[in-house]
Every structure is written in C-alpha cells, then in structure tokens.
C-alpha positions in Angstrom: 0.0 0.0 0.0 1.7 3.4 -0.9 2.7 5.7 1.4 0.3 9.5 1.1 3.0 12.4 1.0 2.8 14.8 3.4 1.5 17.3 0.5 -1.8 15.3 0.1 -3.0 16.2 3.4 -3.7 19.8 3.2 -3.0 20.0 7.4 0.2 19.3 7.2 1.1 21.7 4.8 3.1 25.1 5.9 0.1 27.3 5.4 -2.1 25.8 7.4 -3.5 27.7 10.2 -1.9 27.2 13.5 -5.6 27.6 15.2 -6.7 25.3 13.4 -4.1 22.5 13.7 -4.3 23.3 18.0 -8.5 23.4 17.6 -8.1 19.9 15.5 -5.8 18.4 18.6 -8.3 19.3 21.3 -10.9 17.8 19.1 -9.0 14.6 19.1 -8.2 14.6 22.8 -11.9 15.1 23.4 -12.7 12.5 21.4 -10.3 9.7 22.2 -10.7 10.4 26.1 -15.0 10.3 26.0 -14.4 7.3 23.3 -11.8 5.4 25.9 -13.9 6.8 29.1 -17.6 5.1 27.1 -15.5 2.1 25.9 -15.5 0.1 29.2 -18.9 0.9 30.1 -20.3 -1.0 27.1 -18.2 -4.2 28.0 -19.5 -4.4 31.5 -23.1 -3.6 30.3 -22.7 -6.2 27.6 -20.9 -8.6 28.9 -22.3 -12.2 29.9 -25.8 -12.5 31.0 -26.0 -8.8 31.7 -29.5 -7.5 30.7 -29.1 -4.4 28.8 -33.2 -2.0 29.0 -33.9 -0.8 25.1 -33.0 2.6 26.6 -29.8 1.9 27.7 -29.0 0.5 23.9 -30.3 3.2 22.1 -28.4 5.5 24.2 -25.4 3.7 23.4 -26.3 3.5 19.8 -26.9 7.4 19.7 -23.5 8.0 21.3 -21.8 5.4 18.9 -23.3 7.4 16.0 -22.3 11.1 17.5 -19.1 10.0 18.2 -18.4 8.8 14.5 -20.0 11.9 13.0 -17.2 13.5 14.9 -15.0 11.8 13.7 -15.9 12.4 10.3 -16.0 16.2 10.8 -13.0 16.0 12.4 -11.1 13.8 9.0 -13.0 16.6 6.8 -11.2 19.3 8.7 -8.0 18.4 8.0 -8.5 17.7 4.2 -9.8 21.2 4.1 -13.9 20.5 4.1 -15.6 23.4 4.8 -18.6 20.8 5.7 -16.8 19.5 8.3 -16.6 22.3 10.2 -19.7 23.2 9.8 -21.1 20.2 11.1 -18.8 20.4 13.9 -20.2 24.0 14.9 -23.4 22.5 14.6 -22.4 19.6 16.5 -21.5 21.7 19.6 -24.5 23.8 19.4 -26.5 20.7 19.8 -24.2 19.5 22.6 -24.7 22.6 24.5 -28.7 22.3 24.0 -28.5 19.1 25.1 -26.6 20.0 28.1 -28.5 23.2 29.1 -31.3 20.7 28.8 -29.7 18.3 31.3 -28.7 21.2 33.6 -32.1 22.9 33.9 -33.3 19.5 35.0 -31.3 18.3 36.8 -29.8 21.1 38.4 -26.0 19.2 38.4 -23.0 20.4 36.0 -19.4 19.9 36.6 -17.3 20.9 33.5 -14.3 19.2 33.4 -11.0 19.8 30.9 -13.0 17.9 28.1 -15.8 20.3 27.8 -13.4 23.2 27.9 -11.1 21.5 25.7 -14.1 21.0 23.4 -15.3 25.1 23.3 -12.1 26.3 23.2 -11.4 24.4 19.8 -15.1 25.3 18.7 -14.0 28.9 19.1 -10.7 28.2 17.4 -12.8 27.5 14.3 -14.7 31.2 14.2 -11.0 32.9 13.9 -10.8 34.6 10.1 -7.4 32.6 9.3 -9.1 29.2 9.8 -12.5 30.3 7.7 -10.3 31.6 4.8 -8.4 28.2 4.9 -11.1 25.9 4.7 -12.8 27.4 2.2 -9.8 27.8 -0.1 -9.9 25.1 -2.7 -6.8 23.9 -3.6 
C-alpha cells in the first residue's frame, strides 16, 4: 500500500493555520478520552448474562453514532472541508442544547477539561485565518 505524501494532506502543509491545527488536537483529545472513558462501560453492560433496558441501547447507539460523525467532521477538517466544520459547529450547538437541557433538570453540571477543551477548539474555528483556509480550494 503506498505511502500519502505529506503534500496530500492539506493539514500538514506550511500554510495551514496554527488555530486550526491546535482546535483539530483538542478535538482529538476530546474524542479519544469520552471514546476510551464510554469504551469500558459497554463491556460491562454487555458482557455475559448482563440484561441491557432498550433505553440503555439506544443510548449507546446514539452515542456510537455522535461519536463517529465527529469523527468524520474531524477527518473533513483536516483535508480542508468546509462541511466538516460546519457540522462540527453545529455539533456543539447541539451539545450545549442538550446540556442546558440536562442542567435545567437536573440542576447538576461539573465541567471538566473535556468540555473546555471541546469550546475552546469550537472557538478556534470562528478565527478569520481558519475560515479563509477551509474554504480555499486547492
């Protein structure tokens, strides 16, 4: 299988936007840590004779399919999509809906370094240098 040069990944090229390269690492720490943090949860809750309510597995199925939209915006980010983040703007918006949602309920909220990891690199991607790159075409 051949080796991509570094030129056919438009993120590692010299004019890429330093926001957007940091915004792009917090995205990937947020996702690997709530990925590796959800990932022994669904062994014990499927493991063995372990009954699993519908709820909890479409709960789990709804995450599963958040987190890989993520990861798609996230790939589309650094091959220069445009759409990617956009859908990671609108990602976040929903998160914080969903959250503001769970806090008026529930009344309990403890951010930890994820979430401000997560809306710091959200507003990494409003910076001018970072629109103007993404929606350069190559």
């Amino acid at each position: 299988m051949p080796v991509k040069e570094k030129s056919s990944i438009p993120l590692l090229a010299a004019e890429a936007p330093l926001p957007l390269v940091m915004a792009l690492g917090l995205y990937v720490f947020v996702w690997l840590k709530q990925t590796l943090d959800l990932f022994p949860q669904l062994l014990r809750d499927f493991s063995g004779d372990s009954y699993v309510p519908l709820a909890q597995r479409e709960a789990i199925a709804t995450l599963a399919i958040w987190f890989s939209l993520d990861a798609l915006f996230i790939i589309a980010m650094v091959y220069q999509k445009n759409w990617g983040r956009l859908g990671k703007i609108l990602s976040a918006i929903i998160g914080l809906v969903l959250l503001c949602r769970g806090v008026c309920g529930e009344g309990d909220f403890k951010p930890g370094i994820t979430y401000l990891f997560d809306v710091t690199a959200t507003l990494l991607l409003f910076l001018p240098s970072v629109d103007a790159w993404l929606k350069k075409r190559p």
